[in-house]
C-alpha positions in Angstrom: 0.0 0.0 0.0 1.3 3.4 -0.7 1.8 5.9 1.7 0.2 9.4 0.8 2.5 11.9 0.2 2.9 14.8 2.9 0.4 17.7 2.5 1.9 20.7 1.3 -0.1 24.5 0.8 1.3 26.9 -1.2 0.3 30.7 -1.9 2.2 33.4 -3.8 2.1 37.0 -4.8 3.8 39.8 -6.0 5.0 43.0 -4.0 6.2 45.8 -4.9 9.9 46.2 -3.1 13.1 44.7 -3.9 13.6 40.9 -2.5 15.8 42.5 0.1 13.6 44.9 1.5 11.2 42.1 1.6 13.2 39.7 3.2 14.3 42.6 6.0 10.3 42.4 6.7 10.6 38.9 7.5 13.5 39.5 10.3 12.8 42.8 11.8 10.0 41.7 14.7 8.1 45.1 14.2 7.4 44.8 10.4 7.0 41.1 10.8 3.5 41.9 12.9 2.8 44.4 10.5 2.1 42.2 7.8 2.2 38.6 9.5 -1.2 38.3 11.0 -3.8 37.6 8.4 -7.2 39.3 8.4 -9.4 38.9 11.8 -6.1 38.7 13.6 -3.2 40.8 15.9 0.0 39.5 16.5 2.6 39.4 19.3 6.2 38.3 19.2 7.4 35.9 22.6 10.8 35.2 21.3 12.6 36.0 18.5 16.2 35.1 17.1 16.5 36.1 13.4 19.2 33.7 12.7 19.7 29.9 11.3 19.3 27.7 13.9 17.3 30.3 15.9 13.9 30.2 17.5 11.2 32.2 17.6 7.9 32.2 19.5 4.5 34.4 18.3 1.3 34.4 19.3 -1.7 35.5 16.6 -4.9 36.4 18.4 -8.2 36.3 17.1 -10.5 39.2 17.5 -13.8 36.7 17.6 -13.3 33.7 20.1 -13.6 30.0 19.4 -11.2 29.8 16.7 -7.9 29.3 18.2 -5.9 26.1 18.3 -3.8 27.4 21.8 -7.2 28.8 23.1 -10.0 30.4 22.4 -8.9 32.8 21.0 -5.1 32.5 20.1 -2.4 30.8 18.1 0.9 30.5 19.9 3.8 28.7 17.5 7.2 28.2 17.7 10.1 27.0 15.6 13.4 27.9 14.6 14.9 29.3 11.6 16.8 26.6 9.9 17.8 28.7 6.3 18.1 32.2 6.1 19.2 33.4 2.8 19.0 37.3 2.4 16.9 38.4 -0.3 16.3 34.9 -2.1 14.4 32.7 1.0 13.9 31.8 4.4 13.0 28.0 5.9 11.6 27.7 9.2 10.0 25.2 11.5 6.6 25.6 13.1 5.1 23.7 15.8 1.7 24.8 17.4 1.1 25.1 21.0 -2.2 23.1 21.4 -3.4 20.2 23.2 -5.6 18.9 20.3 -3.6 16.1 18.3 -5.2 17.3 14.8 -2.7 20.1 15.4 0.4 18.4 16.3 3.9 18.3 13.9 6.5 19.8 12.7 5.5 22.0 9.6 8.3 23.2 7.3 7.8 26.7 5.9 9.6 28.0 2.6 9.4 31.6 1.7 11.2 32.1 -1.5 12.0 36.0 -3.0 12.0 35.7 -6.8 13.1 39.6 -8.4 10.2 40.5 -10.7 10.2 44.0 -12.8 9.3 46.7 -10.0 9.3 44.2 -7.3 9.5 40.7 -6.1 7.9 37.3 -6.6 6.9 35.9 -3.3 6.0 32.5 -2.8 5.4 30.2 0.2 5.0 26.6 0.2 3.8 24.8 3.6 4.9 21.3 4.3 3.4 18.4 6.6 0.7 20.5 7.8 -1.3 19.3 10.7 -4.8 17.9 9.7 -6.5 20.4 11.7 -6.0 23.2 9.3 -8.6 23.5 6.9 -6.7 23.8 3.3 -9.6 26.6 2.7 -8.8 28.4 6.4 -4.5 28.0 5.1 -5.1 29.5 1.7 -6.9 32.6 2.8 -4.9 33.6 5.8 -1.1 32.6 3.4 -3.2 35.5 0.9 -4.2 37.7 3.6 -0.5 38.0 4.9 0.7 38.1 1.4 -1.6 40.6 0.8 -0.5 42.6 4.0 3.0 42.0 3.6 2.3 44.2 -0.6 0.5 46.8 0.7 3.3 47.8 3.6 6.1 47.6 1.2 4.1 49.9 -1.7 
């Protein structure tokens, strides 16, 4: 019997800055919150170590309760930073803080930086995610923070 391959999401977009200004938004806590929190949601940084091999902690809070996988109302996840290349991509680890097993793993994050005339090519592709993630729920929040992440670079 075949084992099924490892679920993977993707999402890309285009924003208009240079692939190194974008990648600076991805390591600089302040502008990550800016942009990082989808639509519905704030964002808080516990812990944060912009360099390979180091960890980070934030929490995303819903503003309506009953969605969160931490609590009611928040996200807490942590990981570490296992490829930082500046301007062209950035690899991390995610693990969510929750109790319910339909949540548990390691997901691997890849956000690559592609140039593209008058700005960059961004493109994220989400590996082993946990079951509990709706593919519909992962799709629009990966386009809400893409969509953030082009209208605080413009």
């Amino acid at each position: 019997m075949a084992v099924p391959e490892p679920r993977v999401d993707r999402a890309s977009g285009f924003v208009p800055a240079p692939p190194e200004t974008v990648y600076r938004a991805f390591v600089e806590p302040e502008a990550l919150m800016a942009w990082l929190p989808p639509a519905g949601m704030t964002g808080r940084i516990v812990l944060f170590e912009p360099r390979e091999g180091g960890r980070y902690r934030i929490a995303l809070a819903y503003r309506d309760e009953g969605k969160g996988k931490t609590d009611a109302s928040t996200d807490v996840s942590e990981g570490r930073f296992l490829v930082l290349e500046p301007g062209r991509r950035i690899v991390m680890s995610v693990l969510f803080d929750s109790a319910d097993p339909a949540f548990a793993g390691e997901m691997i994050m890849t956000w690559s930086f592609a140039p593209a005339p008058g700005g960059t090519e961004v493109a994220v592709a989400a590996r082993q995610v946990p079951a509990g993630i709706a593919p519909e729920d992962h799709a629009a929040g990966m386009a809400s923070s893409l969509a953030n992440l082009a209208k605080l670079l413009a």
